[in-house]
N, C-alpha and C positions, 0 to 999 in steps of 0.2 A: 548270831553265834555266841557262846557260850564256854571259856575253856575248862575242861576238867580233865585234870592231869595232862598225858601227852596229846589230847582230842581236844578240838572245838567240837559241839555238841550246838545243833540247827534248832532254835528257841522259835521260831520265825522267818516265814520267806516271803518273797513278792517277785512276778515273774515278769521279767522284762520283755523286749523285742529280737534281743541278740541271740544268734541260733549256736547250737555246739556248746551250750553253759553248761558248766556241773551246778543241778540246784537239786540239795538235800532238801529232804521232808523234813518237818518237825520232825525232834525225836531221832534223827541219823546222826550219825556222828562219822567226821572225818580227823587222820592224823594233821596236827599243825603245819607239819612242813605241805599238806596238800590242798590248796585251794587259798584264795587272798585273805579271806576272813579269818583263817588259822594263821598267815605266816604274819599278821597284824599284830592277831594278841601277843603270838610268838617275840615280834620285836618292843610291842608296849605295855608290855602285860609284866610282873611282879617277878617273875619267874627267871633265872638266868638263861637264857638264851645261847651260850656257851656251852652249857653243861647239856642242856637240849642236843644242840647240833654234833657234839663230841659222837655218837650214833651213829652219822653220816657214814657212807650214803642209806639213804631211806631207800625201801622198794617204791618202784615207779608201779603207778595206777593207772596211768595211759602213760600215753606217746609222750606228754606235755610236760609231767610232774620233774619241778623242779624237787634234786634227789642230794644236794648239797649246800653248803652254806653260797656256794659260786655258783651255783644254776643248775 
C-alpha cells in the first residue's frame, strides 16, 4: 500500500489462507482509517494523524470498520 492524500492506494498484493479478508487489487484505493495497511501509514507516516482523525467519525464500510480514533 501506498498513501496518497486521505487513501492508501494497493501498489501490490498476495493472497493468503484467511477467509473474510478485505484484499484490494492493484490500483484500488481505500480510506486510511479503513483497513490495517492505512491505519499504519496513518500512525507512521509524515502526516499528522490528529488533524487526520479531527473528521471522525468516518463512514463505516462494513460491520467492522473501525470509524474513530477509539474504535
Amino acid at each position: 500500500m501506498h498513501a496518497r492524500g486521505p487513501e492508501s492506494v494497493c501498489i501490490d498484493s498476495a493472497h493468503g489462507g484467511a477467509i473474510h479478508v478485505l484484499m484490494p487489487r492493484p490500483g484500488c484505493s481505500l480510506p486510511l482509517y479503513a483497513g490495517a495497511a492505512g491505519r499504519v501509514m496513518l500512525a507512521l507516516g509524515d502526516a499528522d494523524p490528529g488533524a487526520y482523525l479531527r473528521d471522525a467519525p468516518f463512514p463505516a464500510l462494513t460491520g467492522h470498520t473501525l470509524t474513530t480514533d477509539a474504535g
